[in-house]
C-alpha positions in Angstrom: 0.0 0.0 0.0 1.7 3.7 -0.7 1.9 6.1 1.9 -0.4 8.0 -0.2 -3.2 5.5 0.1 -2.2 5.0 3.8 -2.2 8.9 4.4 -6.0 8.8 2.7 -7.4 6.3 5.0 -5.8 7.8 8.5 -7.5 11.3 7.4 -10.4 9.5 6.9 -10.7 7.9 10.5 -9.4 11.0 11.7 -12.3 12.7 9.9 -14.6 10.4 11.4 -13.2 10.6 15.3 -13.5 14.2 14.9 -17.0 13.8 13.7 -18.0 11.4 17.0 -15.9 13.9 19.4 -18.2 16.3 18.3 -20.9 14.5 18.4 -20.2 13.4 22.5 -19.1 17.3 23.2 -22.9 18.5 21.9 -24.5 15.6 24.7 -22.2 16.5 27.2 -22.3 19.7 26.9 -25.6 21.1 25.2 -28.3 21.9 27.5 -31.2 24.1 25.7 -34.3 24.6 27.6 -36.1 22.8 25.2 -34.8 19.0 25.5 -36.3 18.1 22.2 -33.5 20.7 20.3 -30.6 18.7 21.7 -32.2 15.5 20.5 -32.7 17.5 16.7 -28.8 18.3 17.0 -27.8 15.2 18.3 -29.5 13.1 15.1 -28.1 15.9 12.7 -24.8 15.6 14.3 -24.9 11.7 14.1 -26.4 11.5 10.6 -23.1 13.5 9.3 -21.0 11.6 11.5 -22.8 8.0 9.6 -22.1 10.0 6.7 -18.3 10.4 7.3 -18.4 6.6 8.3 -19.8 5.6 5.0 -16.8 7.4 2.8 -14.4 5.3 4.7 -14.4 2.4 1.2 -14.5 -1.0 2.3 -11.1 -1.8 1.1 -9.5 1.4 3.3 -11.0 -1.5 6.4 -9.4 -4.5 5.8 -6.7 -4.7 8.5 -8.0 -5.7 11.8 -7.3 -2.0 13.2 -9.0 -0.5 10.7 -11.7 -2.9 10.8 -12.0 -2.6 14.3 -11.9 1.4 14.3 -14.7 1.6 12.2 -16.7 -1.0 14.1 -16.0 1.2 17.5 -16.7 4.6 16.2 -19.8 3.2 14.4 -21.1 1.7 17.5 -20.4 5.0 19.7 -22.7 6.7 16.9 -25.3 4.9 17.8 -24.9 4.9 21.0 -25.1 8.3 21.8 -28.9 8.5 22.4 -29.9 8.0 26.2 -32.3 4.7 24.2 -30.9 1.1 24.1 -29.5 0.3 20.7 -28.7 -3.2 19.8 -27.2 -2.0 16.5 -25.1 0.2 18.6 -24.1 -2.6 21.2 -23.4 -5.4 18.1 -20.8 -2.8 16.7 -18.6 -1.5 19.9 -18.9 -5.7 20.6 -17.6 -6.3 16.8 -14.8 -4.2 17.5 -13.7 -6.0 20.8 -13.5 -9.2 19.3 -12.0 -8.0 16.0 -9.2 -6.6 18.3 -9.0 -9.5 21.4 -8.1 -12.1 18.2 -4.8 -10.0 17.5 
């Protein structure tokens, strides 16, 4: 792989981390008087943050780091509503395993 394509990929999960650090900052820190505006900016904020996930290409995930990134910051996505997600839980729990076989 050439450093280029290597450089490509890391800016992508960078991308993406930044997107979910963002994401947790607005539901840690957000409070409007109006509960139902952080939930609006909080599925905004996740729905770009999917949408940075999604131009990660499948083949820029094939080691088991990358695959297991991309499982993990999926999964905390997801998770970032107060509601149980079993999506959310099967990808943080994909990215364990991917990573306690290596």
């Amino acid at each position: 792989m050439s450093s280029e394509g290597r450089g490509y990929a890391e800016d992508l999960f960078a991308d993406a981390s930044k997107a979910v650090d963002v994401l947790y900052n607005i539901r840690d820190t957000y409070f409007p008087s109006n509960p139902d505006d952080k939930t609006s900016k909080l599925l905004a904020e996740s729905n770009l943050a999917l949408e940075v996930l999604d131009k990660i290409p499948p083949e820029k995930r094939k080691t088991p780091l990358q695959r297991a990134t991309y499982e993990y910051l999926r999964g905390k996505v997801l998770d970032v509503f107060p509601e149980y997600k079993k999506e959310a839980e099967d990808h943080l729990s994909k990215a364990v395993s991917i990573m306690s076989k290596n």
